[in-house]
N, C-alpha and C positions, 0 to 999 in steps of 0.2 A: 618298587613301592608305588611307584606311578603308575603303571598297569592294576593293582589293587583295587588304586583308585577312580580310572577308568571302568574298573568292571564294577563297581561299588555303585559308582555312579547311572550303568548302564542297566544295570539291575535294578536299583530307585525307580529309574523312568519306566523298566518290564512292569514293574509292579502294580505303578501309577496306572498303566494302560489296562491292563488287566482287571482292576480294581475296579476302571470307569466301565469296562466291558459288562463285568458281574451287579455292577452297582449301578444306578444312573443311566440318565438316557445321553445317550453318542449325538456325536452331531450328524453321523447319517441318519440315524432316527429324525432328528430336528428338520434335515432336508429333506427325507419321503417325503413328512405331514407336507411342509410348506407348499411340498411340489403338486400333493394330491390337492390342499385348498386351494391353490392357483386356479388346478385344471375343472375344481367342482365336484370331486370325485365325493363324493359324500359318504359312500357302501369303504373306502378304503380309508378313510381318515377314521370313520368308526373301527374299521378292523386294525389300525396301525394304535391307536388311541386307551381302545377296550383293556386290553390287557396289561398295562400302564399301570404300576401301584398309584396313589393319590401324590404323594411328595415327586412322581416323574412326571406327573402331567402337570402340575404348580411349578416345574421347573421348563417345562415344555409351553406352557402359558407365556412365563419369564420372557421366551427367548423368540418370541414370535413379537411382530407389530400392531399397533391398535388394532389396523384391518384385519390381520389377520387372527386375533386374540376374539374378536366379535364373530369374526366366521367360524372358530373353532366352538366357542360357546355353542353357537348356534346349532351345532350338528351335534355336538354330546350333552347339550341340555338336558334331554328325557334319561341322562345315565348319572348325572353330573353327580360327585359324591362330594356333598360337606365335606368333606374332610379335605378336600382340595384346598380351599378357600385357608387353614389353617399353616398349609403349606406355605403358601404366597408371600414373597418383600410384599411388606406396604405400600408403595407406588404401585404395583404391579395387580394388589388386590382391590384396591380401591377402582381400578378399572374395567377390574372381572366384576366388582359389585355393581358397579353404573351398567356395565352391560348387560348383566340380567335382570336385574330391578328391584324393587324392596320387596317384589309376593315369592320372589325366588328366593331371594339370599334368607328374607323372613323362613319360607320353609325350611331349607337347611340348617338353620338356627336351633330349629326346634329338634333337628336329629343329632346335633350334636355335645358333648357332653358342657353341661352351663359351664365349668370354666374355660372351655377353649369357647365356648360360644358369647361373653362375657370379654375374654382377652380381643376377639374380633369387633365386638361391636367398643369400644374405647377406642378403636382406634379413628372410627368415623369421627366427622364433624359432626357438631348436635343436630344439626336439620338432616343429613340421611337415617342419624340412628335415628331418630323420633318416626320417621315415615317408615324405617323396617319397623320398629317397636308397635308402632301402629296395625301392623298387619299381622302379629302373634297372637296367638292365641293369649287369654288374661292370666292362665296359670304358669303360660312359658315367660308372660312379659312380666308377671310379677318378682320372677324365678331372678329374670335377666336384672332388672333394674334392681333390685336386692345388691346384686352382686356389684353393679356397677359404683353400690353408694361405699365401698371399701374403701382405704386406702390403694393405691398401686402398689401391686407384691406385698400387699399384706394376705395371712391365712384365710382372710374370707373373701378376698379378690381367687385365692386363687383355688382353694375349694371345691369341687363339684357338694351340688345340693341335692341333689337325688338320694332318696335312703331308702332302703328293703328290708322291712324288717322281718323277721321268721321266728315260729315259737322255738325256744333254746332245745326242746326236744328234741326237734326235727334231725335227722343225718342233713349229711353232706346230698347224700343220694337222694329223699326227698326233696332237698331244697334245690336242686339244679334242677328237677322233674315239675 
């Protein structure tokens, strides 16, 4: 019976590994980057980086230190996807936000959908959201602050605003066209 549970157990942790392998960035991953920003390597942190879904590199932000989280911005700025920013602990984004600034995080704002873009900026203090707010465009700032005037997790917090609308004629096939 003990041997069952030996192997029960040892196959749990197969899994776990396996899982992290498939799923998730490894921590040798975590030590390339680190060891490329060390050395400067810029051409290899883009190549180790690129290929990264957005919730690996929010998690690869996570796990780096202030210096290193500013020198990582700094070399994936020109690729940097919103959608990272959605990933991120709150401590951890509020420093990815200071380090790119309100004309960065403001454009990303604007590419992502108003309820995660809405859920992010609540989470600012009023004097950062008002300085990103300030640098949106008036249809995306009107969009945001809309949203912001909800309750928390009520239907119109959490909502996207965007609507498409098409004549009921139309197929399916003209309307994706």
């Amino acid at each position: 019976m003990t041997d069952h549970r030996a192997d029960a157990a040892a196959g749990a942790a197969e899994a776990a590994e396996t899982e992290e392998e498939l799923f998730g960035l490894s921590d040798e991953q975590v030590r390339e980057v680190r060891e490329r920003l060390a050395e400067g390597n810029v051409q290899a942190v883009e190549e180790l980086v690129e290929p990264l879904h957005a919730a690996d590199v929010a998690d690869l932000f996570e796990r780096l230190t202030h210096d290193e989280r500013r020198l990582l911005a700094g070399i994936v700025r020109h690729v940097f996807e919103p959608e990272i920013l959605t990933w991120l602990d709150e401590t951890v984004r509020e420093d990815v936000i200071d380090i790119l600034g309100p004309q960065e995080v403001a454009q990303a704002l604007s590419e992502l959908d108003t309820d995660d873009a809405v859920d992010l900026l609540e989470d600012l203090d009023e004097e950062e959201k008002q300085r990103i707010l300030a640098t949106l465009p008036a249809e995306d700032r009107a969009l945001l602050v809309e949203g912001l005037t909800y309750p928390e997790e009520s239907a119109g917090r959490l909502m996207q605003r965007e609507l498409v609308a098409v004549p009921t004629a139309w197929t399916v096939g003209e309307t994706i066209d």
